[in-house]
C-alpha positions in Angstrom: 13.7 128.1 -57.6 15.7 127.9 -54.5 14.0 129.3 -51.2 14.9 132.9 -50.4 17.6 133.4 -47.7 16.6 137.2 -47.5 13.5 138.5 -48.2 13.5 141.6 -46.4 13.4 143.7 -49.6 9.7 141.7 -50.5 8.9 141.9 -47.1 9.3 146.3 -47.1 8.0 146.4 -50.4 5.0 144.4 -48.8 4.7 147.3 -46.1 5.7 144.1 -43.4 8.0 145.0 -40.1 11.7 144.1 -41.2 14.6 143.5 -38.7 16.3 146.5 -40.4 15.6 148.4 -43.6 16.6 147.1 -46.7 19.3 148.3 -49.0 20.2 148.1 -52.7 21.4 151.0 -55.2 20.2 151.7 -58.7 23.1 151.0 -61.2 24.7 149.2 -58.2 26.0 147.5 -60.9 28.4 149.5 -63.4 31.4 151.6 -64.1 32.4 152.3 -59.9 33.7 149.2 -59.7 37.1 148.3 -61.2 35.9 144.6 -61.8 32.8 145.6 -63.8 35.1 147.7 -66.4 37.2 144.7 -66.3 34.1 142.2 -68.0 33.1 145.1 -70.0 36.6 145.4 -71.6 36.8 141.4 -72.3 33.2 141.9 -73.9 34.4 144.4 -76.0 30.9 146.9 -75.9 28.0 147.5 -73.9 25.7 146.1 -76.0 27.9 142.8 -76.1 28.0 143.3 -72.7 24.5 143.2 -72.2 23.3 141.1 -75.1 25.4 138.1 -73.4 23.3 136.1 -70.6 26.8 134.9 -69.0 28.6 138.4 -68.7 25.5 140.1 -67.8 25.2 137.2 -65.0 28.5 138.2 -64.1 28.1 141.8 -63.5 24.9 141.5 -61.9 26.2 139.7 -59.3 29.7 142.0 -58.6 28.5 144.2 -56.3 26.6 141.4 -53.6 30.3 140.2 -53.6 31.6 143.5 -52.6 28.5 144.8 -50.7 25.8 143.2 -47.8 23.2 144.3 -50.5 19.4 143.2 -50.1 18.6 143.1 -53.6 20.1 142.1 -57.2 19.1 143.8 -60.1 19.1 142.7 -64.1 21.7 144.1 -65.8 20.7 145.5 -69.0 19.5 148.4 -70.3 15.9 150.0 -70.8 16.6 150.4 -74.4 16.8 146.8 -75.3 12.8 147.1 -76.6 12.9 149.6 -78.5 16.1 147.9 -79.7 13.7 144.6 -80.8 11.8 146.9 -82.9 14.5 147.6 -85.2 15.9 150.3 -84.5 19.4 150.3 -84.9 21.0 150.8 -81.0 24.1 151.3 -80.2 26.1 153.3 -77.8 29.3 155.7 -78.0 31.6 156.2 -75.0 30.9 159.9 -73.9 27.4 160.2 -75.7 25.0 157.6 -75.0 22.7 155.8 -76.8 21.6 156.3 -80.4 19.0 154.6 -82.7 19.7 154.4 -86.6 15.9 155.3 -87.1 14.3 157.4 -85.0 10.1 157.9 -85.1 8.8 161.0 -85.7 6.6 160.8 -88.8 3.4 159.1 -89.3 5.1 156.4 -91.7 7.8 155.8 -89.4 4.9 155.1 -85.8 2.7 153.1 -88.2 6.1 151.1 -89.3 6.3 150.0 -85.4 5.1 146.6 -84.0 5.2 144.8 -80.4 8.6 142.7 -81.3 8.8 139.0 -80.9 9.8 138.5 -77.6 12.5 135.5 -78.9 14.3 138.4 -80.0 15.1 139.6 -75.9 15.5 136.1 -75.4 19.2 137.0 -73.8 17.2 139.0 -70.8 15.2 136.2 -70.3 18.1 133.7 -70.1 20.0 136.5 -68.2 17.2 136.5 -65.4 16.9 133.0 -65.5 20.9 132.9 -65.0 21.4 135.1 -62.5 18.5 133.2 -60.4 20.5 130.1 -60.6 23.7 131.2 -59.4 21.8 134.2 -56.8 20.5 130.2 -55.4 18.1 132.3 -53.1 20.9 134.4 -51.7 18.4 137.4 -52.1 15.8 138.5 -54.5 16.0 139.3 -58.2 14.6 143.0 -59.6 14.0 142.7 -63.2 12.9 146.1 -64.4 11.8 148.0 -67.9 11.8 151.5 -68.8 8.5 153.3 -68.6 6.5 153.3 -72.3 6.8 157.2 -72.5 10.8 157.2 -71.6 11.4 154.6 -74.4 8.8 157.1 -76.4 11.6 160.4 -75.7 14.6 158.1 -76.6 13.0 156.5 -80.3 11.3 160.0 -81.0 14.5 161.9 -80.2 17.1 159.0 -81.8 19.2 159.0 -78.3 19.6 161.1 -75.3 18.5 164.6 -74.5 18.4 167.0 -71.7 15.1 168.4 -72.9 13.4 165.9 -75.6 12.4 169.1 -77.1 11.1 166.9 -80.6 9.3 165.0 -78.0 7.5 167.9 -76.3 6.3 169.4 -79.7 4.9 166.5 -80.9 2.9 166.3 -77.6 1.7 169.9 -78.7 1.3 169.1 -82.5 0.5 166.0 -82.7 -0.9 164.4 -79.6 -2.6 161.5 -81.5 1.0 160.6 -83.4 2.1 160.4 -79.7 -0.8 158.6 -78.3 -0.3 155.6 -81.0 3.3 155.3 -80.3 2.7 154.9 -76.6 0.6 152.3 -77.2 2.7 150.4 -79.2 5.4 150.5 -76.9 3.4 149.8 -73.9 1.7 146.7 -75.1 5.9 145.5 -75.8 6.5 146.3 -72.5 3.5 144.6 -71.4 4.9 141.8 -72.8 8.4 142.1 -72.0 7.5 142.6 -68.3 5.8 139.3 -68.3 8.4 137.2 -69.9 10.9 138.7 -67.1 8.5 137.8 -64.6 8.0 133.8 -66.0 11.6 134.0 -66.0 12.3 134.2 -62.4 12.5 138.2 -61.8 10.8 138.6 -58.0 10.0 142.5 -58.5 9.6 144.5 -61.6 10.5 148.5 -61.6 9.6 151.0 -63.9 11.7 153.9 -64.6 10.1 156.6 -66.2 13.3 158.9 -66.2 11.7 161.4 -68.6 7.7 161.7 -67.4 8.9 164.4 -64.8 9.5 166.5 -68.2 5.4 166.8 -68.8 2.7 168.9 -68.1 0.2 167.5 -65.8 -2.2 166.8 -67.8 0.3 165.5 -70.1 1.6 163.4 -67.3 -1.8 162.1 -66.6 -2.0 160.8 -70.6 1.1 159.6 -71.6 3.2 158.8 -68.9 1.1 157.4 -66.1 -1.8 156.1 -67.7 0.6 153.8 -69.8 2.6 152.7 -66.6 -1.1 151.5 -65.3 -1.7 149.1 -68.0 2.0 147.8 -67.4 1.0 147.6 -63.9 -2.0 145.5 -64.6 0.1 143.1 -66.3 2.3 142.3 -64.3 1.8 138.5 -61.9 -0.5 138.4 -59.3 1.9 138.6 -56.2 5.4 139.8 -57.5 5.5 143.0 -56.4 6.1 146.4 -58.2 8.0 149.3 -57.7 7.4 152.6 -59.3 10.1 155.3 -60.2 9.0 158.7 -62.0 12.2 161.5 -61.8 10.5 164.7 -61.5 7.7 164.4 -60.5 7.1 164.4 -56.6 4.2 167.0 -56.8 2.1 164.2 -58.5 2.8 161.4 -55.7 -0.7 161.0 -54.8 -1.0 159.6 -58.7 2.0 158.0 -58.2 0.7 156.2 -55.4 -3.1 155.7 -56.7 -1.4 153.5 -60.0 -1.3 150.3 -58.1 2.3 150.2 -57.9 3.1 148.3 -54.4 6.4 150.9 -54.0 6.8 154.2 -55.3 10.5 155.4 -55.9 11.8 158.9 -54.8 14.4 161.1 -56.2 16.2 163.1 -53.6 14.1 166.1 -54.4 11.1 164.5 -52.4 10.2 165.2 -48.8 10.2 161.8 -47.6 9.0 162.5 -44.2 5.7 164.7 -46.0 5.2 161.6 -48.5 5.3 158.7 -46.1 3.2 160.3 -43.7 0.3 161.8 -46.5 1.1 158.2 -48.5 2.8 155.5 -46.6 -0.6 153.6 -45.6 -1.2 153.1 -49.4 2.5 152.0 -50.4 5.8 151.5 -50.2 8.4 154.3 -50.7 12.2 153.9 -51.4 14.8 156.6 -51.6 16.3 158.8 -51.4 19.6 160.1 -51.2 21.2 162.0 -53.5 23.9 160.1 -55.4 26.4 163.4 -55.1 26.5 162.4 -51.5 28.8 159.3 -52.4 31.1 161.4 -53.6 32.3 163.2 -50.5 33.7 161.2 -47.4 32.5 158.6 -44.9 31.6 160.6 -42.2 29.4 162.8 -44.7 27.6 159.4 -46.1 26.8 157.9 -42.6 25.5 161.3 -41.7 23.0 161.7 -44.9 22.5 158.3 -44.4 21.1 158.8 -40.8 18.9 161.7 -42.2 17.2 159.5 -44.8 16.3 156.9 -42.5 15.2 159.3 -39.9 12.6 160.8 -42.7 11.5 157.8 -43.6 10.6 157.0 -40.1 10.0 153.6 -38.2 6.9 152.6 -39.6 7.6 149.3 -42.0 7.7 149.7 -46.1 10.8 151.9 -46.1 13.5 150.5 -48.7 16.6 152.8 -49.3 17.7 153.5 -52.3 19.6 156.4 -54.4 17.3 159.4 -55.8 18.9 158.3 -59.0 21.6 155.9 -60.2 25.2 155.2 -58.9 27.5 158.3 -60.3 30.1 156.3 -62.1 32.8 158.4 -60.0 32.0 157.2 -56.9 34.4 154.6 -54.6 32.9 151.9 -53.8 34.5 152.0 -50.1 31.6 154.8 -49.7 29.2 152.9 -51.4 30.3 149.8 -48.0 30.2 152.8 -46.0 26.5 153.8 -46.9 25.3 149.9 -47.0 26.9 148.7 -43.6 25.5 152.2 -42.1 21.9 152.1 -43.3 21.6 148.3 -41.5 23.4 149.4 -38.1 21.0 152.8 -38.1 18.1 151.1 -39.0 18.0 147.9 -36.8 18.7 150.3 -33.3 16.0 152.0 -34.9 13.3 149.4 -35.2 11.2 148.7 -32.2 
C-alpha cells in the first residue's frame, strides 16, 4: 500500500499534535451530491449500488473530489451482515430497509450462524479498491454497525423509531437477546477483521440504537458486545467509537478501549474532553441541521465546536450524526475549508 500523504486523521485519533484539526463527515458520501444520485441511478438500487466494488469505489471517492476532506470512508451499509445471514434485505425509497425474515422466536435465533465471510466478499474488494485508487491520498475508515444495532434492525425486520419488539424482548426474554448478540458479534468480529486485512486504516462502530437502553441494559448488550469487537480488531489500526444517545455513559464509552469516542451534538464537548480527553480521542460534533442554514451560520457553529473542543491534540470534527440528504454541498466546502482555517490559527 502506497505511503499516506495525510495522516492527520491517525495522527488525532492517536491523541498526536496536528497542524490543524482534521475533518471528514459521516455519510459524506450520499444523496447531497448530484453526482452520487447520478451512479446510483446507472446502478439501478442501493443494494446494487453497494454490492458492486467499482460503483461503491466510485462514490466513496466523490466527495474528496469536491471537498479537502481528511478521511475516506467505505461506502456500504451496516446491514450488509445481517444481510449474509439470510435474511432477505432490501430497501424501498421513502422506508428504509427491510428483512424478509425477521428473528424474534427461539427457532428463528437458533436458525442464525456467523456467515461465511466469501459472501461480503464485495466489501472486501470494495476496501481493497478504493485503497488503490485513494494511492495514499488519505486514510481509509472501514466501519460496521454495532452487534446490538444490527440486533434492533433483524428483531424488528427494518427501521423503527422506538424498536419497541426489541425493548420487550430485553424485558421478556433477556437470554433470547443475549444469544442473538452473540451471534452477531462474533460476525462482526469477523467481518471487522477481514476489512482490516483488506486495507481499511480505522474501523468505527455505530451503535445508532444502544442510546435506546437502560443502563444496565446498556452495560449488557450494547457495550459489552462492542468490547469483544474492540478486542478484535489489529494491533495498531485504530478505532473509533460512536453510541447515539448516550453521552451520560461516556466514561464507559471511553473505558471500552476504543482509541476515539464519537459525539452526537447533544454532548458537551468542552465537559467530555476535559473529564475524558487524557484517555481518548473525541470527534464531533455539530449538528447536521446546521448545514442546512447559510454560510455565515456554518462558519459560526463551526467556530463554536472547535472552540469546545479546545487546543489540546485528539480532536477530529465530525457531524453528531450523518449528512442530511438536503443539504448543499457548497455548505458542506464552507464547513470543511472553515474548520482547517479556524483550527490551524488556533494551534500553538
Amino acid at each position: 500500500m502506497a505511503t499516506l500523504q495525510n495522516d492527520t486523521l491517525l495522527r488525532a485519533l492517536r491523541r498526536e499534535p496536528t497542524p490543524y484539526t482534521p475533518i471528514w463527515l459521516m455519510r459524506q458520501a450520499g444523496r447531497y451530491l448530484p453526482e452520487y444520485n447520478a451512479v446510483r441511478g446507472r446502478a439501478g438500487s442501493f443494494m446494487a449500488l453497494a454490492t458492486t466494488p467499482s460503483l461503491a469505489t466510485e462514490v466513496t471517492l466523490q466527495p474528496l473530489e469536491r471537498f479537502a476532506l481528511d478521511a475516506a470512508i467505505l461506502f456500504s451499509d451496516i446491514l450488509t451482515v445481517p444481510d449474509a445471514m439470510g435474511l432477505g434485505l432490501s430497501f424501498t425509497e421513502g422506508e428504509g430497509p427491510r428483512f424478509a425474515v425477521p428473528v424474534r422466536d427461539e427457532a428463528a435465533v437458533a436458525a442464525l450462524a456467523v456467515p461465511d465471510m466469501a459472501k461480503l466478499r464485495y466489501v472486501f474488494d470494495a476496501v481493497g479498491e478504493i485503497k488503490r485508487a485513494l494511492d495514499g491520498r488519505v486514510p481509509l475508515i472501514g466501519f460496521a454497525g454495532s452487534p446490538f444495532t444490527l440486533a434492533c434492525y433483524m428483531i424488528e425486520g427494518g427501521a423503527s423509531d422506538d424498536f419497541a419488539t426489541v425493548r420487550r424482548m430485553a424485558h421478556a426474554r433477556p437470554d433470547l437477546l443475549d444469544r442473538l448478540i452473540d451471534v452477531v458479534a462474533r460476525a462482526v468480529r469477523a467481518y471487522v477483521r477481514e476489512q482490516a486485512a483488506a486495507g481499511a486504516d480505522v474501523i468505527m462502530l455505530f451503535d445508532t440504537w444502544g442510546g435506546l437502553l437502560t443502563a444496565p441494559a446498556f452495560e449488557r448488550w450494547s457495550l459489552a458486545s462492542m468490547r469483544h469487537v474492540l478486542d478484535t480488531v489489529p494491533r495498531g489500526i485504530p478505532t473509533i467509537l460512536f453510541s447515539r444517545g448516550a453521552g451520560d455513559r461516556l466514561g464507559r464509552l471511553v473505558a471500552s478501549g476504543a482509541y476515539c469516542v464519537a459525539v452526537d451534538w447533544a454532548v458537551d464537548l468542552d465537559a467530555a474532553r476535559r473529564t475524558h480527553g487524557a484517555q481518548a480521542a473525541f470527534q464531533g460534533n455539530l449538528d447536521p441541521q446546521v448545514l442546512l442554514t447559510d454560510a455565515a451560520t456554518v462558519e459560526r457553529a463551526a467556530r463554536a465546536v472547535l472552540a469546545s473542543a479546545g487546543p489540546a491534540p485528539g480532536h477530529i470534527f465530525n457531524l453528531g450524526h450523518g449528512i442530511v440528504p438536503a443539504t448543499p454541498p457548497e455548505l458542506v466546502r464552507v464547513l470543511v475549508d472553515t474548520v482547517h482555517r479556524e483550527s490551524q490559527r488556533r494551534e500553538p
